[in-house]
Structure formats: structure tokens, C-alpha cells
C-alpha positions, 0 to 999 in steps of 0.5 A: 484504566484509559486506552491509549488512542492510536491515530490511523490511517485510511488511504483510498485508492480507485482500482479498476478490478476490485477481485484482482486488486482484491487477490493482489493484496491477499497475495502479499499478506493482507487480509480483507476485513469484510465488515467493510468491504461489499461490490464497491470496496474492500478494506485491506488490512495492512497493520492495526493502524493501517487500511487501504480502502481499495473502491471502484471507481465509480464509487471512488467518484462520489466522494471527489468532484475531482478527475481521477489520475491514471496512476500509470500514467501519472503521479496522485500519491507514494505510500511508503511503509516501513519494514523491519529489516532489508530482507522483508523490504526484498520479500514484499517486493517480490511478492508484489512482482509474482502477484503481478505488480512491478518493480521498480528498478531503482533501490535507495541505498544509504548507510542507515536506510534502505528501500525499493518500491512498486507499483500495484495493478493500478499503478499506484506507488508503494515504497517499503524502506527499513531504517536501521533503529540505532541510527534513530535512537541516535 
């Protein structure tokens, strides 16, 4: 019998303080997988098929030979995850705040869709919106 191949994702992100981005994402509900993690990352799990790789700079560095955005100043990327309801979208949110990212105040509100965002301790984007499923199936 032949598995099925789940295709995943692997965001990598340059951090300023490894141990605070480290707690920051912990404080949320994710887990560092330490196989993959040492003094220049750490691998957050985020589901089966999602990891952010959060690395130092300095090792961020060698694998681009371009400059690296000031995520609080500027715009490198928005990561969107999905939610099972409008209630987990509020309560990831608001972990974020009280782990020390912040909030943005605009909420996207539409029939089928919902969603709100913030920003982590190095200014990267994380949006989470949850989509009501019959507006998909139908």
C-alpha cells in the first residue's frame, strides 16, 4: 500500500532574537521540533505540512545574496493560515498580542469569510482567516 505524498511548506524567516521568537511562537501553541533546530534556527511546527524555519540573521544570510527587509518597516511577505472557525481566528490573535506581537486593526469581514492579523516580534505579517465550508462546497 502506497502513501500518499503531502507536499509541504517551509517559510523562512530572519528573527533578531531566536529565544524570544522562539518563546513567542511556543506561547501560541507550537512546538520546536529540535531535530532541526540548534543556535541558528528553530523549526516551529505549525501543522504536519507547515514549518516556519525562524534562523538569525546571519544564517538567514547565507542562503540569499539579497538584503534582508526590515519586516517593521517594510513588506517581504503575508502568510495567511487557515482556521476552523471565527472564534480560533480571535483566539490565535490574541495569543499573539499577550506573547507580544500586535494586532492589526483591520478585521476582513465578508459573508463567507472572516479574518484578522498580526505582526510577530520581527514584524512579520501572519494573517488567519476562516472560510465558512459550505460556501466552498458550494
Amino acid at each position: 500500500m502506497s502513501t500518499t505524498y503531502q507536499q509541504m511548506i517551509f517559510v523562512n524567516l530572519p528573527v533578531n532574537d531566536l529565544d524570544a521568537s522562539k518563546k513567542f511562537f511556543t506561547e501560541l501553541g507550537y512546538s520546536i521540533n529540535p531535530q532541526f533546530s540548534d543556535e541558528n534556527a528553530a523549526s516551529v511546527v505549525i501543522s504536519d505540512t507547515i514549518v516556519a524555519m525562524l534562523l538569525t540573521k546571519p544564517f538567514y544570510s547565507t542562503f540569499t545574496k539579497k538584503e534582508i527587509a526590515d519586516a517593521t518597516r517594510t513588506s517581504e511577505v503575508l502568510i495567511c493560515l487557515s482556521a476552523e472557525s471565527r472564534e480560533k481566528v480571535d483566539e490565535l490573535v490574541e495569543k499573539a498580542v499577550a506573547a507580544g506581537g500586535t494586532a492589526s486593526d483591520q478585521v476582513q469581514e465578508m459573508d463567507f469569510m472572516y479574518g484578522r492579523s498580526f505582526d510577530d516580534l520581527d514584524g512579520h505579517t501572519w494573517e488567519v482567516m476562516w472560510m465558512d465550508p459550505s460556501a466552498i462546497e458550494g
